[in-house]
N, C-alpha and C positions, 0 to 999 in steps of 0.2 A: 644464510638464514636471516630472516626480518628479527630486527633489535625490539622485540617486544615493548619494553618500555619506551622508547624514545617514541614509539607510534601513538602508545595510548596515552599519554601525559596530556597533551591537550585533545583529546578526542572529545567530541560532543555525546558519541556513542560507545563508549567504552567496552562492551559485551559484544555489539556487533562486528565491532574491530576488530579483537581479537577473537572472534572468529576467523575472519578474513584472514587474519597472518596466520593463524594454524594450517588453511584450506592454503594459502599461499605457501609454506614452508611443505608441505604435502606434493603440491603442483611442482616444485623445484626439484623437489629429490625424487619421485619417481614420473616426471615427464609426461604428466596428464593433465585431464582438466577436471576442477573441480569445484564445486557451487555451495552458497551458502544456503542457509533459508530464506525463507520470506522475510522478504522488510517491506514498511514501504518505500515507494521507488524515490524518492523524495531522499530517504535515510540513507539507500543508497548509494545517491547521488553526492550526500553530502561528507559517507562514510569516505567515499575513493578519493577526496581532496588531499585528502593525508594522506594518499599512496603514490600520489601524480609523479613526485618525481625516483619512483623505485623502477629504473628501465629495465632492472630482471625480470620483473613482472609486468603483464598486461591482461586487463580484468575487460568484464562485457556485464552489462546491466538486458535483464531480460525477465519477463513475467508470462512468456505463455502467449502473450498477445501485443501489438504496438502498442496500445494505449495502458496498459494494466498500471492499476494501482499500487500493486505489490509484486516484487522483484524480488529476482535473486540476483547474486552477482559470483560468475565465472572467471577462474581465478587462471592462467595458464601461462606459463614462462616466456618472456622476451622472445627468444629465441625458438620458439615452437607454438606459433601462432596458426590455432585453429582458422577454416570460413567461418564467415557469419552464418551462413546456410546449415553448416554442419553442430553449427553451437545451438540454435534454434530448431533443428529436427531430432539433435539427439537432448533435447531438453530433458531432465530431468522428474517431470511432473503426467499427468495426466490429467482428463476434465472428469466432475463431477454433476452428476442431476440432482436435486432433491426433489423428486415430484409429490403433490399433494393439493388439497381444497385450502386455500387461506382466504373465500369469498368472504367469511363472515368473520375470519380472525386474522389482522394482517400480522405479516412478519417482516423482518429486515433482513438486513444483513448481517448483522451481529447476530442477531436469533441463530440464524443456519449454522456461521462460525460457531455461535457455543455448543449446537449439537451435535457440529463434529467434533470438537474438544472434548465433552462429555460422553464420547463416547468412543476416546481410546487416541483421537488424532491430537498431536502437539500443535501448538502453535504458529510456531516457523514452517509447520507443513501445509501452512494454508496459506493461501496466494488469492486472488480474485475472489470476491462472493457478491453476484448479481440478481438482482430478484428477477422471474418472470412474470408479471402479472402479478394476480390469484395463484399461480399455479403453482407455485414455488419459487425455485431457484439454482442457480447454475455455478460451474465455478472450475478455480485450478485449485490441483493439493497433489505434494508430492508424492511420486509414485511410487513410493517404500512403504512396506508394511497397511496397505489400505484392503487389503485382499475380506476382512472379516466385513468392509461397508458395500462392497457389491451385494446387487438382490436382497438388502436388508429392508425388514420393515423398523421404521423408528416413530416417535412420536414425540412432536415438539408444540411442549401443551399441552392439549386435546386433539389435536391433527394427526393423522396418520398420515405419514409420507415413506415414501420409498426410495431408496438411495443406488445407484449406477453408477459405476465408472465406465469413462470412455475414451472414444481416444479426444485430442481438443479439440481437432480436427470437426465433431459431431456438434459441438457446443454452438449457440447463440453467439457469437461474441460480441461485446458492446460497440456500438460508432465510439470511434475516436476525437478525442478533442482538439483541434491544434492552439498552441500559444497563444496565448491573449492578453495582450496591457490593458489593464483598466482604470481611468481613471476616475476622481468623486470626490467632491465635499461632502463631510460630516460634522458633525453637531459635536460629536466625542469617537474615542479610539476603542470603544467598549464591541466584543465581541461581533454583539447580536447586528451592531449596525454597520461595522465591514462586512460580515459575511451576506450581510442581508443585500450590499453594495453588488461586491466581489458575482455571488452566484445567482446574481440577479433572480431572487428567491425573497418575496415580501416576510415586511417583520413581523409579522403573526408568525408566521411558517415558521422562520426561520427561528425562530424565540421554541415554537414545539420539537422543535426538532434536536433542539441542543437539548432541551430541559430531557426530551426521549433518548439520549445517548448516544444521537446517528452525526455528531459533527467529534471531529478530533482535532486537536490543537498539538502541535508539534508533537503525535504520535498517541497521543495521552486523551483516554474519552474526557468531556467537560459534559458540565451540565448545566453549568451557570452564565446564563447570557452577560454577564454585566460586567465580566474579566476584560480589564485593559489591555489591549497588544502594544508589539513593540517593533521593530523592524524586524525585520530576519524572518517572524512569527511564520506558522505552515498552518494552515487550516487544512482538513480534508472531511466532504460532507458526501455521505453515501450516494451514488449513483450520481454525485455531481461533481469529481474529482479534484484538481487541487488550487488552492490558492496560497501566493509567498505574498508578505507586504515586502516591497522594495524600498518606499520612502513614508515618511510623516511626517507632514510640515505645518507650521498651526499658521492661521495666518492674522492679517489684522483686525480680524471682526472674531477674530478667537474661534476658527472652527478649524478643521482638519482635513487639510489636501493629502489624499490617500494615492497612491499607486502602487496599482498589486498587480502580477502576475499570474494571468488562470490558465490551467492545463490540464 
């Protein structure tokens, strides 16, 4: 059994972790495989550094799709290592439609998200959410207890939309992004003007966007453009996935050599 405390003492993610070691201590004793919820894949990544060297154990990071935003992580003993193929078809999850008119009222991402939270789904049981257009939006959420949002009608706002499960197989799924160094000078280390850098997204935009609640900073919505970062920082901005700062150097004319990492 994983020593509970020794894991979480320095965790960054404390809640997520111990998850993991419950779903871990699970997978040990009755010889299967078993998944947490949703994180982002970012959390995830940075949960399992604390597990790296527990060789009873060996975990898989997986969201439904290559590129996803939000991950689960599949927990399954040293010694009784699933395929990849079979970890990934027998996923856990299912896809979701929201269809409906948003020509004259847009939505996001987080919009969708909260109206499947407010209407009965958890948190953790939500993995991807993609807008399509006007027309809605699409998405992964675990495939427990989702049986009451098939064929529903719901309304988010004034919109009438209709809610589908299916399999993920039916879904849109986004292009993928591959790794990206980027490098830039800046004026200061203030949000709005890395990420305006980072996702090459002007700072008008990118200043509405934070203020709108569509960019997250290590996990956490922000709203306020003018927060200093620091290394390590994760940005994540809807439909434009993720950015880590690597380095911050100031230099002789006092401005800020930025290298970040986009994915």
């Amino acid at each position: 059994m994983i020593d509970l405390k020794e894991i979480l003492i320095n965790s960054n993610y404390k809640k997520e972790a111990e998850e993991l070691i419950n779903i871990a201590n699970l997978a040990y004793k009755h010889w299967e495989t078993y998944w947490t919820g949703f994180n982002s894949t970012y959390v995830c990544e940075d949960i399992l550094k604390d597990f790296e060297n527990l060789n009873d154990f060996k975990f898989f990071i997986y969201g439904g799709f290559s590129s996803s935003q939000r991950s689960r992580i599949a927990c399954f003993r040293g010694d009784n290592i699933p395929e990849e193929d079979a970890l990934k078809s027998n996923f856990p999850a299912q896809g979701i439609k929201i269809n409906g008119n948003f020509l004259f009222d847009n939505a996001t991402q987080d919009d969708f998200r909260s109206l499947l939270i407010e209407n009965g789904v958890n948190q953790i049981q939500v993995g991807d959410i993609w807008t399509i257009g006007d027309r809605g939006a699409q998405g992964i959420i675990d495939n427990s207890n989702i049986k009451h949002l098939d064929e529903k009608i719901f309304y988010l706002r004034d919109v009438k939309v209709k809610v589908n499960v299916v399999c993920i197989d039916e879904l849109q799924i986004p292009s993928g992004r591959s790794k990206k160094l980027v490098n830039t000078v800046e004026a200061s280390t203030r949000l709005d003007a890395i990420a305006s850098a980072g996702f090459r997204v002007s700072r008008t935009k990118i200043i509405e966007r934070i203020e709108n609640g569509m960019l997250r900073l290590n996990g956490s919505k922000v709203t306020k453009p003018t927060i200093n970062l620091k290394i390590g920082d994760k940005l994540e901005l809807e439909n434009k996935g993720f950015i880590e700062i690597l380095n911050l150097e100031i230099t002789k004319r006092e401005r800020w050599k930025v290298k970040l990492l986009r994915k």
